[in-house]
LOMI-689243 format. One line per field, with one value per residue (C-alpha): residue number from 1; x, y, z. Coordinates in Angstrom, 1 decimal. Layout:
N
resi (NUM, ...) .
xx (X, ...) .
yy (Y, ...) .
zz (Z, ...) .
This chain:
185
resi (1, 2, 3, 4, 5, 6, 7, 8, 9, 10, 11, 12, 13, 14, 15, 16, 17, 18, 19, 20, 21, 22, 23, 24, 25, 26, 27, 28, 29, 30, 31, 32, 33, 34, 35, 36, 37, 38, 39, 40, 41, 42, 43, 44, 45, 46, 47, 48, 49, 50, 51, 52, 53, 54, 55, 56, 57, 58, 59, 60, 61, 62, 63, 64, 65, 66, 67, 68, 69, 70, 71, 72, 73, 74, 75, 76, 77, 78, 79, 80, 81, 82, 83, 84, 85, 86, 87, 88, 89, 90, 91, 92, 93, 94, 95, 96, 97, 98, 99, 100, 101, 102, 103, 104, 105, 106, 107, 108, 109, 110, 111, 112, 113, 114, 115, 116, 117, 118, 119, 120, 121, 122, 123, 124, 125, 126, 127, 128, 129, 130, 131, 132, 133, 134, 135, 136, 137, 138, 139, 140, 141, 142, 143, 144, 145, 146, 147, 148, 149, 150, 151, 152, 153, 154, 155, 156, 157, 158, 159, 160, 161, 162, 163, 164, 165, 166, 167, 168, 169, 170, 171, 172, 173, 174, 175, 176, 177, 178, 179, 180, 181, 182, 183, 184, 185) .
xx (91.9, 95.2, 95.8, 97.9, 95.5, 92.5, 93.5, 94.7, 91.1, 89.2, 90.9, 89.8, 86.3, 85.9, 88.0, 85.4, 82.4, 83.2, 84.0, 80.7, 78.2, 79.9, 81.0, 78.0, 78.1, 80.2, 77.3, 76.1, 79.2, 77.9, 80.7, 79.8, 77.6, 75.4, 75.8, 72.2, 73.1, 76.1, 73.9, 71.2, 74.0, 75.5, 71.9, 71.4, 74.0, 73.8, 70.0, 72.2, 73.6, 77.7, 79.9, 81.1, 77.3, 76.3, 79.7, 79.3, 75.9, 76.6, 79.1, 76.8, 74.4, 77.2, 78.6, 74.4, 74.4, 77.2, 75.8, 72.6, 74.4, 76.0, 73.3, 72.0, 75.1, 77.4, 80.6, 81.1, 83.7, 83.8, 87.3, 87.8, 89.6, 90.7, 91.3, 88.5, 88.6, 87.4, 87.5, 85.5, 82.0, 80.8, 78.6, 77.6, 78.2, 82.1, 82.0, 81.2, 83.0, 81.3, 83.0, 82.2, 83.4, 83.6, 84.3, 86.9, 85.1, 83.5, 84.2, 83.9, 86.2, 83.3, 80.3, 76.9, 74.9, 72.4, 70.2, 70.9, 70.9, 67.0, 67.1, 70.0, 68.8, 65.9, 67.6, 69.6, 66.3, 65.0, 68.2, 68.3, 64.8, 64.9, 67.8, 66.0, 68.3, 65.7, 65.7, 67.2, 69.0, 70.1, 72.8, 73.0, 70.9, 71.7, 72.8, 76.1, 76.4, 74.2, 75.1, 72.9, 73.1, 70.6, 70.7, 69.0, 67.8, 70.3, 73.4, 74.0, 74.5, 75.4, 76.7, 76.1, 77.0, 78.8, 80.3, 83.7, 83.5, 81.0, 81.0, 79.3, 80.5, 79.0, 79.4, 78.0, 77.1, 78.0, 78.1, 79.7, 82.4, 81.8, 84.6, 83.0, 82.2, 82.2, 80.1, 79.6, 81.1) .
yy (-111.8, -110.0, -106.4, -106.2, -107.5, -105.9, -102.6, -104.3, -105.8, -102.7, -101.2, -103.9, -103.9, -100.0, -100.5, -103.0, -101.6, -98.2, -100.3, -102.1, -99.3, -95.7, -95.9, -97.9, -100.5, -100.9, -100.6, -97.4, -95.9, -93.1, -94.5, -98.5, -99.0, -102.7, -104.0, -103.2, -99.7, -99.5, -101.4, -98.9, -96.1, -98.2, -98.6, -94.7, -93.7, -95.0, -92.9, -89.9, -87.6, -88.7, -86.3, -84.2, -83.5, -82.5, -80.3, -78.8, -77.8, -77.1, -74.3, -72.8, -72.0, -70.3, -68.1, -67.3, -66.2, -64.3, -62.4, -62.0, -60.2, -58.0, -56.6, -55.6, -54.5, -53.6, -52.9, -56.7, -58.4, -61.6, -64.1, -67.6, -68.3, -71.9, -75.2, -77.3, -80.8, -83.9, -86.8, -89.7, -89.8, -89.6, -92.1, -95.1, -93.6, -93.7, -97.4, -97.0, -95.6, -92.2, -89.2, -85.5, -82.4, -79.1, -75.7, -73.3, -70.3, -67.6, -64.4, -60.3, -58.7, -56.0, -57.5, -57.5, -54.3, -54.8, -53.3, -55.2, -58.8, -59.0, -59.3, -61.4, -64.1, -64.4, -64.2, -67.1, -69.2, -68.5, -69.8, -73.0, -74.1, -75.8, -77.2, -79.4, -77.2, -75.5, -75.9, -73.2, -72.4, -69.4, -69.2, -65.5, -62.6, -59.3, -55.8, -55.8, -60.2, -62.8, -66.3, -69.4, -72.3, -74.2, -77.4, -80.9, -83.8, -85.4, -83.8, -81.1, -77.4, -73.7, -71.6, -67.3, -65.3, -61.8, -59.7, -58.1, -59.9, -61.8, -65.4, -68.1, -72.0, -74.4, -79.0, -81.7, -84.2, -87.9, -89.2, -91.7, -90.4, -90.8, -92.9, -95.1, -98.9, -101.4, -102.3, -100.4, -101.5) .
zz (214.7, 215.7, 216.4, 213.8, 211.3, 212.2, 210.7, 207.5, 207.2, 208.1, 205.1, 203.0, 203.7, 203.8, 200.5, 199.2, 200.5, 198.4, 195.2, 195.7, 196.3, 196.7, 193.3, 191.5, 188.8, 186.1, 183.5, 185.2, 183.8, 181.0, 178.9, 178.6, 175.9, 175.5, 172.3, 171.3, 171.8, 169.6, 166.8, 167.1, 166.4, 163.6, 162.2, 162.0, 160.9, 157.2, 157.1, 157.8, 154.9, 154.6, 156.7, 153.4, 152.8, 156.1, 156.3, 152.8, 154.1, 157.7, 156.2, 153.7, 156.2, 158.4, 155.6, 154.9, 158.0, 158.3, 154.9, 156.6, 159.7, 157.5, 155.7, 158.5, 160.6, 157.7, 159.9, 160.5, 158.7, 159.3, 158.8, 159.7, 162.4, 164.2, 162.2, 161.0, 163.5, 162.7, 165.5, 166.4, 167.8, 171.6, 173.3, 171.6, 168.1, 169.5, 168.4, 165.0, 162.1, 162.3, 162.5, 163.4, 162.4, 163.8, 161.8, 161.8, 163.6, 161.4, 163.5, 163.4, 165.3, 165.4, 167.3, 166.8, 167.6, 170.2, 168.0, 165.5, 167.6, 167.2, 163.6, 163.3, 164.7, 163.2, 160.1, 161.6, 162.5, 159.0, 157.6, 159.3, 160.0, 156.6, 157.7, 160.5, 163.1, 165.2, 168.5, 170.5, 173.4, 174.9, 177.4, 177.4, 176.4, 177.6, 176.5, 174.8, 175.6, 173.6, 173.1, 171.3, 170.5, 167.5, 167.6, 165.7, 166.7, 164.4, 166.9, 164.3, 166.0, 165.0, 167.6, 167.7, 169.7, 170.2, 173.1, 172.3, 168.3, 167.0, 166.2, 164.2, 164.9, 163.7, 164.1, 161.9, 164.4, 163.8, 160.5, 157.9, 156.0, 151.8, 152.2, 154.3, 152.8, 155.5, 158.0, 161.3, 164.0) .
């Protein structure tokens, strides 16, 4: 081997070496489904309520809670703001013909009270527990600052929280549109 080519070659077997173990394997990539995957997706899919279901629900229980708040905080007045989006589905639901749809937030420039978070989130828990949507996190609980998330197993979620406004969010989770005849994928 030349001096001139031994740089060349040192490149391409550092090159190679990264692509072949630095960077792992191709089906290691979060993003690559199998095909069993995306058929166990498809499969649950169907067992799910259709999108306009789960929406039509999804936003009766924000506009319950947002009642609920204001009984017991009266100065909120609550407005939507944002667009509704629909788009695809993540992971191996991406390959199927769900959908998911997040909701124009419901917000009060006023926030919550601290004395008054206690209360509504319990009315919040009471509201969706039937719902299936009870397990909860919170990201931030402190004087004047409170934000939570409930979530399903199903993928839907409501969002509360309030600092300088309150807020309610809230996302179906993958499901079939009504529309929706076909098989999937």
């Amino acid at each position: 081997m030349s001096l001139r080519t031994r740089p060349w070659f040192a490149a391409f077997a550092t090159t190679l070496t990264l692509l072949t173990t630095a960077c792992g394997g191709i089906m290691e990539n979060p993003y690559n489904h199998t095909d069993e995957e995306i058929a166990d997706a498809a499969a649950i899919l169907p067992t799910r309520p259709t999108l306009e279901v789960t929406e039509a629900e999804i936003t009766a229980a924000v506009l319950q809670i947002a009642d609920a708040a204001g009984a017991i905080a009266p100065e909120l007045r609550w407005e939507w703001k944002r667009e509704r989006s629909q788009s695809s589905c993540g992971g191996a639901f991406g390959k199927t013909d769900g959908r998911e749809v997040d909701l124009p937030n419901y917000v009060s420039a006023v926030p919550i009270p601290d004395t008054a978070w206690p209360a509504v989130l319990q009315a919040a828990r009471d509201i969706l527990t039937p719902l299936g949507i009870t397990n909860l996190t919170v990201y931030v609980d402190k004087p004047g600052d409170h934000d939570v998330i409930f979530t399903s197993d199903d993928g839907r979620h409501v969002d509360l929280g309030t600092k300088v406004a309150a807020l309610v969010s809230a996302g179906t989770g993958c499901r079939l549109p009504a529309a929706h005849t076909g098989p999937t994928p």
